[in-house]
C-alpha positions as CSV (number, residue, x, y, z in Angstrom):
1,X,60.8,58.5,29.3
2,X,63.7,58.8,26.9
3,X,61.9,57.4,24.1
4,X,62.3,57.8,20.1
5,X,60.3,56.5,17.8
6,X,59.7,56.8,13.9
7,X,56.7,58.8,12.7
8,X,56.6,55.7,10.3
9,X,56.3,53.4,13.1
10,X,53.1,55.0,15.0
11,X,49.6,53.9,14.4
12,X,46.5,55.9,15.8
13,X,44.9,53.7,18.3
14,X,42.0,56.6,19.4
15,X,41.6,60.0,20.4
16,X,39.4,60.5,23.5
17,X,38.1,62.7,26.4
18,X,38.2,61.5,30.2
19,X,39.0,62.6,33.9
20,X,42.2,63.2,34.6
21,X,43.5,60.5,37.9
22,X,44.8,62.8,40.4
23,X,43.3,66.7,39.7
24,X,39.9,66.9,40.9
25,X,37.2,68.5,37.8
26,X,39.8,68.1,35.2
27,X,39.2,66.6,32.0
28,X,42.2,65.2,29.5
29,X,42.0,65.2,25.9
30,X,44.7,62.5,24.8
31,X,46.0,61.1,21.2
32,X,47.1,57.6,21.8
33,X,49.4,55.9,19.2
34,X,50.9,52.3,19.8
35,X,53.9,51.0,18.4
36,X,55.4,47.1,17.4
37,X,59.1,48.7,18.2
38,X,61.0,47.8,21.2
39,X,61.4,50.0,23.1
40,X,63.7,50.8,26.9
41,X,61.4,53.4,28.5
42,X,63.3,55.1,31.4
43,X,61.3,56.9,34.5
44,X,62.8,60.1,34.2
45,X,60.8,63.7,35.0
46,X,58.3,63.5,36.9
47,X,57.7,59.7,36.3
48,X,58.7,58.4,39.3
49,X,58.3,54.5,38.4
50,X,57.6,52.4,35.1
51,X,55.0,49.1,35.5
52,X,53.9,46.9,32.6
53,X,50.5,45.8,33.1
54,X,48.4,43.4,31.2
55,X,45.4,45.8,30.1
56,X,43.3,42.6,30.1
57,X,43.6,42.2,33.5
58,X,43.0,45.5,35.5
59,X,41.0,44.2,38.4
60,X,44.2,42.4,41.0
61,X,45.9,45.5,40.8
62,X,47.5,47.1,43.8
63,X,47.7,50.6,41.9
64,X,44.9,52.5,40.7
65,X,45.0,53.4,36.9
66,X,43.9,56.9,35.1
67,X,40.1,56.8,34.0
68,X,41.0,56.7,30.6
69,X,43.2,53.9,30.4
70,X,40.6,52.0,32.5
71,X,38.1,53.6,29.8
72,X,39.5,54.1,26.3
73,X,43.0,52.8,26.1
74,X,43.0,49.3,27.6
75,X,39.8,48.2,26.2
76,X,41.0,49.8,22.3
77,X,44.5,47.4,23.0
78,X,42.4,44.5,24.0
79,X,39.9,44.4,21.1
């Protein structure tokens, strides 16, 4: 995504296990950190498009969303 950001500037927001979205009977492990920096992510790789969502609000969605940002992530931004 062509993104740099300072060790510095990282807080841990969770480690945590879940299904991975698209590979059936695979599990991720992930590390999550957020960051206050702003930030110009650019789809790039095998990222194909970039959406801002509101992890409040994950219900009126027209995309599905990975297990564990539905799971883990959005609820650990939100509290």
């Amino acid at each position: 995504m062509g993104v740099t950001v300072a060790k510095e500037d990282l807080a841990l927001l969770g480690s945590w296990t879940a299904t991975t979205a698209n590979e059936f009977d695979t599990i991720v492990d992930a590390t999550v950190y957020r960051s206050d920096v702003v930030i110009a992510p650019v789809a790039s790789a095998e990222i194909v498009e970039l959406r801002w969502t509101d992890p409040t609000v994950t219900t009126e969605l027209d995309f599905p969303l990975a297990p564990l940002l539905l799971e883990f992530v959005f609820p650990a931004l939100a509290a």
